[in-house]
C-alpha positions as CSV (number, residue, x, y, z in Angstrom):
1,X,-31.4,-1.8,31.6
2,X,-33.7,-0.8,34.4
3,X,-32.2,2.9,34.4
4,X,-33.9,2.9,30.8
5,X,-36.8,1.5,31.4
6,X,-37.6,3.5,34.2
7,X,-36.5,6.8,32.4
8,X,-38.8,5.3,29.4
9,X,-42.0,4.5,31.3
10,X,-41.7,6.9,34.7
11,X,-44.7,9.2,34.3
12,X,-46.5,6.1,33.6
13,X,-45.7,3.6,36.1
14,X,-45.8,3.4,40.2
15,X,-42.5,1.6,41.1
16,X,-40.4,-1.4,39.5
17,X,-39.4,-4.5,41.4
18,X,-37.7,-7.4,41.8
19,X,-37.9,-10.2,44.0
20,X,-34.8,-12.5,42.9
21,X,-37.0,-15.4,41.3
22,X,-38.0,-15.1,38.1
23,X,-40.6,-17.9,39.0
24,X,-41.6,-16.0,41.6
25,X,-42.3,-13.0,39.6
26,X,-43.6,-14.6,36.8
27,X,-46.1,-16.7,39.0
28,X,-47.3,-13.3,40.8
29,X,-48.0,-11.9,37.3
30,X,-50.2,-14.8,37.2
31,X,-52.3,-14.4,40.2
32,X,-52.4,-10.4,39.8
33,X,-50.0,-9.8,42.8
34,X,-47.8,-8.3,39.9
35,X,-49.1,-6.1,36.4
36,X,-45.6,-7.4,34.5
37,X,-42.7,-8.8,35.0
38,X,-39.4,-8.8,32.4
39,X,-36.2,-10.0,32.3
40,X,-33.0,-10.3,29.8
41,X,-30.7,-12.6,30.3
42,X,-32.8,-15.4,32.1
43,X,-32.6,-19.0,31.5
44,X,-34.8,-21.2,30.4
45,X,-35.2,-23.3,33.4
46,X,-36.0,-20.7,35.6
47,X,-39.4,-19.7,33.3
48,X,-40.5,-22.4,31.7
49,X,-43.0,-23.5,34.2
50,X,-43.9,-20.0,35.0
51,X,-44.8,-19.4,31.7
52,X,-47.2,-22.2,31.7
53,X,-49.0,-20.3,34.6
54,X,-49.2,-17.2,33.4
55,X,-50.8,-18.9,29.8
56,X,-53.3,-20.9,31.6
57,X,-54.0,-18.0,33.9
58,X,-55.2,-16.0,31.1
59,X,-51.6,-13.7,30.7
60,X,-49.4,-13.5,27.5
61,X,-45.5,-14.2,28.1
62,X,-43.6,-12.7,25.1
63,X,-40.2,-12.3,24.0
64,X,-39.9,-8.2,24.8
65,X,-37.5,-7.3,21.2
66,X,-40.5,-8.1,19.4
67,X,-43.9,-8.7,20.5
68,X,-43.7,-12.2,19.5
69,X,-44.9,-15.2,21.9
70,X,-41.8,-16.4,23.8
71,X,-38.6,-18.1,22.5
72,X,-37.2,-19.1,25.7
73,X,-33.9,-20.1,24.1
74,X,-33.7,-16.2,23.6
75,X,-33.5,-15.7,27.6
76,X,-35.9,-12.5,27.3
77,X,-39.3,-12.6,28.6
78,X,-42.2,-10.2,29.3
79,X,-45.4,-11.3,30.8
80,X,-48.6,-9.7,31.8
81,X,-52.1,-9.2,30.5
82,X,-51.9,-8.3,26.4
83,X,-52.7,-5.2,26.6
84,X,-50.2,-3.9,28.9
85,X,-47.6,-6.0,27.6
86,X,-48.0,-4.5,23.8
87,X,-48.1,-1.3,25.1
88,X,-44.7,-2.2,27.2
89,X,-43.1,-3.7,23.8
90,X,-43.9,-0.7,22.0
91,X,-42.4,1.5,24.7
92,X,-39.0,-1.1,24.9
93,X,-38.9,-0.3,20.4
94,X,-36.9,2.8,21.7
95,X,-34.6,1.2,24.2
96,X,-31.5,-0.2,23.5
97,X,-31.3,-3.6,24.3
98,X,-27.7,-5.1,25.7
99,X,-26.0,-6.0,22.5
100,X,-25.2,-9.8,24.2
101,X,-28.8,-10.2,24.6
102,X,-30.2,-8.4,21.1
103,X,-28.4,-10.9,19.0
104,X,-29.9,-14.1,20.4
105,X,-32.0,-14.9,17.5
106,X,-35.2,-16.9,17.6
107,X,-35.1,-21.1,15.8
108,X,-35.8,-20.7,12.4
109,X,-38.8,-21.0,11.2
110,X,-40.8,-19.4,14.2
């Protein structure tokens, strides 16, 4: 997925990374160490508090497939400021997202 992504975005970004924690990342989002951080495949335990930083921190945590504020039961997130983040969603539209992790459906009703 980050072959994609990078191929996708490359005239318009500096560098990916990743530390190993998504709290880490999340939380460096927060305090502006990071522009964005996303991840498929992550549980919920390991963003839930991180996503309650970035929210009070002013940031937007989303699920990345669709724009839409987080589902963390989906294990996909995407966090940064709004801007960037919409622009990152709009960019993912033409990615294909690992089929395991595309058909992890958001609760009914959100």
């Amino acid at each position: 997925m980050t072959s994609c992504l990078t191929s996708l975005l490359s005239k318009q970004i500096q560098s990916l990374r990743s530390g190993g924690s998504a709290a880490c990342e999340m939380t460096s989002v927060a305090c502006g160490r990071l522009d964005l951080y996303y991840e498929w495949g992550i549980h919920p335990w390991d963003i839930a508090a991180a996503a309650l930083i970035i929210t009070e921190a002013g940031g937007v945590v989303l699920d990345p497939h669709d724009g839409q504020e987080v589902d963390i039961e989906t294990r996909r997130v995407l966090c940064g400021n709004a801007s960037l983040a919409q622009h990152v969603v709009s960019a993912l539209a033409s990615v294909k997202i690992p089929e395991k992790w595309s058909q992890l459906k958001r609760k009914s009703g959100k």
